[in-house]
C-alpha positions in Angstrom: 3.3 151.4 -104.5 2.7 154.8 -105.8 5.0 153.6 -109.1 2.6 150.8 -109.5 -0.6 152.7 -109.7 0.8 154.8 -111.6 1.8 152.2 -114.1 -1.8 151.0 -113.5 -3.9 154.7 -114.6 -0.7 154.8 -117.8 -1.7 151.4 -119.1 -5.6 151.0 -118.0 -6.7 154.5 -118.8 -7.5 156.1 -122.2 -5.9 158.6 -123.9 -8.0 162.1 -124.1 -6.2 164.0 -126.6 -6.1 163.6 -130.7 -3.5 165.0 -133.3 -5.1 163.6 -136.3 -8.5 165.8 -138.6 -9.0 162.7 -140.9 -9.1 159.9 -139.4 -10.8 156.6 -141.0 -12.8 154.9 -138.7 -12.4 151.2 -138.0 -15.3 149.3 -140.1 -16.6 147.2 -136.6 -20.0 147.4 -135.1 -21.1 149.5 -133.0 -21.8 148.1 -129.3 -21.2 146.4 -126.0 -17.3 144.7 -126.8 -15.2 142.6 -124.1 -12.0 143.0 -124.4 -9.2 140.6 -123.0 -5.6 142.4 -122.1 -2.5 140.3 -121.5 0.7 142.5 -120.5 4.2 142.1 -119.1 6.9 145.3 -117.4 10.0 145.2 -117.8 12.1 147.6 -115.4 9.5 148.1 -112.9 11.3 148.5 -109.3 9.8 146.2 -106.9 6.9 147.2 -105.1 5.5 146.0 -101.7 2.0 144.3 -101.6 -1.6 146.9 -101.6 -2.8 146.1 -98.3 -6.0 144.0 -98.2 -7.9 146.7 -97.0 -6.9 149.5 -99.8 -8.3 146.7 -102.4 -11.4 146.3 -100.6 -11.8 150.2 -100.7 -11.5 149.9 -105.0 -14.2 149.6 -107.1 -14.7 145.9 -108.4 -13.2 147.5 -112.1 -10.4 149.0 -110.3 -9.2 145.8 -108.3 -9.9 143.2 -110.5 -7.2 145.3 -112.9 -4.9 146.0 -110.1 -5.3 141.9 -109.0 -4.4 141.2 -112.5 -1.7 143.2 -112.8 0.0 142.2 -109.5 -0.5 138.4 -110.5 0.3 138.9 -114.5 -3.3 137.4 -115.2 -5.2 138.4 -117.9 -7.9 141.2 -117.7 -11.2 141.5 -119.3 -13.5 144.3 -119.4 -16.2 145.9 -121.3 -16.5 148.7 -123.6 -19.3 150.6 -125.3 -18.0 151.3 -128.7 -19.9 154.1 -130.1 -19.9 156.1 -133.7 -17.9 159.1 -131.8 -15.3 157.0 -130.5 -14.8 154.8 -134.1 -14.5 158.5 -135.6 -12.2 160.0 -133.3 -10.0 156.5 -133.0 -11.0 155.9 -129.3 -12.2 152.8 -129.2 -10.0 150.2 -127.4 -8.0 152.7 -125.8 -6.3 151.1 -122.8 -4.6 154.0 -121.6 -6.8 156.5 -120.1 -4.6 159.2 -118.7 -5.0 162.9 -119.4 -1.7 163.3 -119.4 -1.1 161.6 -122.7 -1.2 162.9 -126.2 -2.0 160.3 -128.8 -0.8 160.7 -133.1 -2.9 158.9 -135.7 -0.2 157.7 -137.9 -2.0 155.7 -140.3 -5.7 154.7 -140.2 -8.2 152.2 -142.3 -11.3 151.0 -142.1 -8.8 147.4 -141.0 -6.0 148.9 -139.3 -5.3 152.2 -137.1 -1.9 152.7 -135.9 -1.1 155.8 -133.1 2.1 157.1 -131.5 1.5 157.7 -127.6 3.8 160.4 -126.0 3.3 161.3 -122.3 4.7 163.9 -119.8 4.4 163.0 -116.5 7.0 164.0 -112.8 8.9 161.0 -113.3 9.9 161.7 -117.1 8.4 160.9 -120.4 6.8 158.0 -121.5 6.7 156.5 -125.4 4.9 153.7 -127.1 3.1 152.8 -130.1 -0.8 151.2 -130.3 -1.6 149.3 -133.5 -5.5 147.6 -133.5 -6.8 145.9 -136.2 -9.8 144.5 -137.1 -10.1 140.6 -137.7 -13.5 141.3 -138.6 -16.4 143.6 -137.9 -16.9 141.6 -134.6 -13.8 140.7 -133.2 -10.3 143.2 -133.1 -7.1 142.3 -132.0 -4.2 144.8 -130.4 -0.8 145.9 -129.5 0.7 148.7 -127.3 4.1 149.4 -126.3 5.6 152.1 -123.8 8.8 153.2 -123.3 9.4 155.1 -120.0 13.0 157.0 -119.6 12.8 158.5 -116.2 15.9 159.3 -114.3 15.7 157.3 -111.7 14.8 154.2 -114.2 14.1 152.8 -117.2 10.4 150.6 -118.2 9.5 148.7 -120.6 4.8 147.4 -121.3 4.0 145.8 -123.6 0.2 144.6 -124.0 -1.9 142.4 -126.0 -5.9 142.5 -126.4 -8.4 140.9 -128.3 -11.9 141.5 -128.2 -15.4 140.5 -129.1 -18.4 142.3 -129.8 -21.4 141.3 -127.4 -24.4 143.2 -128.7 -25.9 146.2 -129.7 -27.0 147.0 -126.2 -24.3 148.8 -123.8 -26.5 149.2 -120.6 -24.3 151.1 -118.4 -20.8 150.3 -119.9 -19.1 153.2 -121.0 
């Protein structure tokens, strides 16, 4: 259970640390987006069911990602993209884990593309996170990560696309 969260904060959570000083922000608006995330593990040992209970205890956020995750459905949240985040290539992170350290590789007003390394107890963790944008209201998105811990070996790979919903965030973050 405690490998499954963890793969939950790794994939769900969003990376706190830049290695880029020029980055070119992605030409989208700025707003309340929903974003959709598909994603499928590879190597994950099997895990034993959260009890009932512990979900009830979760934040609605929090369990409807966990929910998805345990039954490979889709998840959609929201997200307040803001001028700071386009600038700093935050925007449509889905991996929020302070743990992480994130390289701009290439960016465009169209296209940013990141390397993702992260150190955690269980060994190191690799990936790659492309987003693009199909226009200035909609993006689409890819991440990959590699985990090579001794004990085993994981493969996620994600999906997203999103939508812009309006200027207005409200109390979306």
């Amino acid at each position: 259970m405690r490998n499954k969260l963890l793969v939950a904060l790794i994939v769900f959570c969003s990376l706190t640390l830049w290695a880029a000083d020029n980055i070119t922000p992605l030409n989208i608006k700025e707003g309340l987006w929903e974003i959709t995330v598909t994603f499928s593990m590879t190597g994950l040992p099997a895990m034993p069911a959260i009890p009932p209970d512990a979900l009830a205890k979760m934040p609605p956020e929090q369990r409807a990602r966990i929910e998805g995750m345990m039954n490979n459905k889709p998840i959609v949240q929201k997200e307040c993209i803001t001028k700071e985040k386009l600038e700093k290539a935050s925007a449509f992170n889905v991996n929020k884990n302070g743990e992480c350290t994130r390289t701009v590789v290439n960016s465009t007003g169209s296209k940013i593309e990141m390397k993702i390394h992260c150190e955690q107890k269980q060994g190191p963790t690799d990936g790659t996170f492309v987003v693009e944008a199909v226009g200035s209201d909609a993006t689409k998105g890819t991440m990959h990560l590699a985990s090579s811990g001794s004990d085993h070996k994981m493969n996620i790979d994600m999906a997203f696309s999103s939508k812009y919903l309006g200027p207005a965030c409200g109390d979306v973050k």
